[in-house]
Backbone as CSV, one residue per row, in Angstrom:
resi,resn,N_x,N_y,N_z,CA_x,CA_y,CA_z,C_x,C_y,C_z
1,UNK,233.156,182.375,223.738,233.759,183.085,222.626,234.589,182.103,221.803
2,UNK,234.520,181.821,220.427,235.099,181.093,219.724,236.585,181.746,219.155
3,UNK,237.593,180.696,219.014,238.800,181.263,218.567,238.738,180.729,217.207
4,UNK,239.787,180.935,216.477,240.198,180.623,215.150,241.856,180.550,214.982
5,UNK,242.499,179.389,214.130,243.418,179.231,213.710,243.126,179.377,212.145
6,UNK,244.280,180.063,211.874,244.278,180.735,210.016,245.269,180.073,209.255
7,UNK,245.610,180.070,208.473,246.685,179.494,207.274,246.185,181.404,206.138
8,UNK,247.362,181.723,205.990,246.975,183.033,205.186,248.299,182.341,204.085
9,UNK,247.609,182.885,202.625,249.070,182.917,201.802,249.681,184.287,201.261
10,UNK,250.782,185.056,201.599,251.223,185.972,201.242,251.720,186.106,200.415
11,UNK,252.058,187.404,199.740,251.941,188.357,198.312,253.143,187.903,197.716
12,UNK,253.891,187.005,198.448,255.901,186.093,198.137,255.346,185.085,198.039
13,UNK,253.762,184.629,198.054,253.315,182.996,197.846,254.049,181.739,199.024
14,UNK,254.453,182.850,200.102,255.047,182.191,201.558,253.515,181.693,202.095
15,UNK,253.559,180.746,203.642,252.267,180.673,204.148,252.636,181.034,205.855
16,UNK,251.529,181.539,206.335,251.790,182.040,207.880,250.498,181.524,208.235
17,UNK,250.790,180.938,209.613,249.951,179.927,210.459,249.876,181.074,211.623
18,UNK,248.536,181.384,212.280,248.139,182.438,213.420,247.396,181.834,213.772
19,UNK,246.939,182.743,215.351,245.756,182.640,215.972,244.441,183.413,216.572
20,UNK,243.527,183.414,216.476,242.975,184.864,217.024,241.516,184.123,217.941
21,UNK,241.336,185.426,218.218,239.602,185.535,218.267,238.418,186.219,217.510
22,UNK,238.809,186.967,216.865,238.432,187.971,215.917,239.191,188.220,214.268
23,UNK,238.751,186.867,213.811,239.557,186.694,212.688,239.361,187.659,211.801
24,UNK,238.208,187.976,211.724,238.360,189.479,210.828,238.971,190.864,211.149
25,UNK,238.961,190.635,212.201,239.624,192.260,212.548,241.452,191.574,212.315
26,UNK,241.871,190.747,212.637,243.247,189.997,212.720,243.840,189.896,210.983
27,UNK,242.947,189.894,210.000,242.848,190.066,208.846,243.421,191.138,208.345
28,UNK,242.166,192.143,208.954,242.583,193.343,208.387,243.980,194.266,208.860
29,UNK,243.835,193.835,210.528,245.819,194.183,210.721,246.581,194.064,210.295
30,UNK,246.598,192.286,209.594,247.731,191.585,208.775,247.783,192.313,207.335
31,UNK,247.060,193.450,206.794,246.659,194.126,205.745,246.906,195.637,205.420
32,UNK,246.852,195.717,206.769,246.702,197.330,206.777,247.164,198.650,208.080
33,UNK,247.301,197.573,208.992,247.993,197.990,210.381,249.509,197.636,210.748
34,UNK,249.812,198.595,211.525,251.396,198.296,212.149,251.237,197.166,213.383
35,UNK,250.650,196.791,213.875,249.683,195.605,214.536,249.627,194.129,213.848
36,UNK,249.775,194.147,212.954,249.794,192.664,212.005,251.240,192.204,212.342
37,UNK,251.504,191.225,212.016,252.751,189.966,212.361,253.733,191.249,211.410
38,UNK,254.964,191.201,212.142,255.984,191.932,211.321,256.251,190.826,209.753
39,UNK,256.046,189.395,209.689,256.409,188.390,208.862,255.637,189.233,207.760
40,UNK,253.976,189.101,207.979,253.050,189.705,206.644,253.137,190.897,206.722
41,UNK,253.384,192.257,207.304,253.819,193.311,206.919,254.438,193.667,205.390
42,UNK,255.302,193.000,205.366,256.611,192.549,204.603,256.071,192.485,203.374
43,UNK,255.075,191.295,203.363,254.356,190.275,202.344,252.702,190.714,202.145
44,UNK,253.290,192.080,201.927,251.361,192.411,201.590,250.801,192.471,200.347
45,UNK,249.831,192.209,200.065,249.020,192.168,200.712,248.816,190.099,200.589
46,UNK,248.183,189.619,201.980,247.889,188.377,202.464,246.457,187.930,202.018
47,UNK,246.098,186.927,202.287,245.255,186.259,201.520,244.783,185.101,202.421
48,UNK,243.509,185.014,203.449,242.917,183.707,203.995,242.694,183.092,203.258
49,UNK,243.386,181.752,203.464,242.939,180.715,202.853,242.567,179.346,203.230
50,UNK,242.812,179.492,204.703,242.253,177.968,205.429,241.988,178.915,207.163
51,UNK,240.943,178.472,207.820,240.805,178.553,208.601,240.028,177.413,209.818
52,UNK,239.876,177.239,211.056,239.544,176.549,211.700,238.873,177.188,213.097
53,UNK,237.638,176.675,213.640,236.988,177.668,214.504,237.027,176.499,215.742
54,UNK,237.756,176.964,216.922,237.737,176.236,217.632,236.843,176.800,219.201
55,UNK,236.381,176.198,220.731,236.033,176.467,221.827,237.092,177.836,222.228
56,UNK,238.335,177.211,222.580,239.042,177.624,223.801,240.304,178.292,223.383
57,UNK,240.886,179.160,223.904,242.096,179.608,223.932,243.291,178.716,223.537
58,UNK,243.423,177.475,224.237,244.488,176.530,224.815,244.018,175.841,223.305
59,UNK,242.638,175.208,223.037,242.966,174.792,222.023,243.192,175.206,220.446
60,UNK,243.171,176.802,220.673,243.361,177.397,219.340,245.226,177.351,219.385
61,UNK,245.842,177.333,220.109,247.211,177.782,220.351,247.841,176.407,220.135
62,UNK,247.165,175.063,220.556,247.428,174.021,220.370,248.037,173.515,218.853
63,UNK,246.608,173.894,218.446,246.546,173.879,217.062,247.574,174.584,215.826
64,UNK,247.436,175.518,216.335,248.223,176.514,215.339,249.762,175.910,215.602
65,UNK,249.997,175.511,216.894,251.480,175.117,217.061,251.932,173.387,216.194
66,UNK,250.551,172.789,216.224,250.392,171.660,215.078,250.634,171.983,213.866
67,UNK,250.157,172.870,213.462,249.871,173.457,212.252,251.319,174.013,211.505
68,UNK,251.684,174.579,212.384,253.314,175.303,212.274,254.181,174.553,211.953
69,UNK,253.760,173.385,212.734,254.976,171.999,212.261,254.703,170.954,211.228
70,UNK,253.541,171.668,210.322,253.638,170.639,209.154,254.544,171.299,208.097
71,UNK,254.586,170.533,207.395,255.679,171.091,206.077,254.446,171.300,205.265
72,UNK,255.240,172.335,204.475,255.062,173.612,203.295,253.640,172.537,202.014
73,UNK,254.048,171.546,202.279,253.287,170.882,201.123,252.485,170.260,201.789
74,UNK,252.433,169.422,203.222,251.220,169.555,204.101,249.659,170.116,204.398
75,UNK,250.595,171.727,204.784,249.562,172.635,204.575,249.189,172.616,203.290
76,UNK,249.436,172.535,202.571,248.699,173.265,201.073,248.158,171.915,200.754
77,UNK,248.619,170.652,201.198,247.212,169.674,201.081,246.197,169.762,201.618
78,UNK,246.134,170.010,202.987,245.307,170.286,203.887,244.336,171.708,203.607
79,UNK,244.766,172.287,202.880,244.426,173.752,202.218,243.311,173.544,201.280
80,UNK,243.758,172.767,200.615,242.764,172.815,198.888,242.470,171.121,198.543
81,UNK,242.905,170.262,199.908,241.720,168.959,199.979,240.267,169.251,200.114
């Protein structure tokens, strides 16, 4: 089963770094469910805009925790390089 790490940009033009297995259903929570991150609740409606499809659990969580620690202008290079 493949995981995925996301970069979403929200409706405050903030960015939130996640992880899933089912990036589409994880989408539509962050959209429309009490189930989505309380952060994008807030900031709806969200917007995928970078994603990454990885093997394993460990290394989707890896990642996203990489990901978390780049700065604001990082990501958005890494976004729309």
């Amino acid at each position: 089963m493949p995981f995925f790490v996301y970069i979403l940009k929200c409706n405050d033009d903030t960015l939130y770094v996640g992880s899933t297995n089912d990036l589409h259903r994880r989408l539509h929570q962050h959209n429309n469910l009490k189930s989505g991150a309380h952060y994008t609740k807030i900031r709806r409606p969200v917007e995928l805009v970078y994603f990454e499809k990885l093997k394993t659990l460990r290394e989707s969580k890896q990642r996203e925790h990489a990901l978390k620690k780049l700065s604001r202008k990082e990501k958005l290079a890494m976004i729309w390089h």
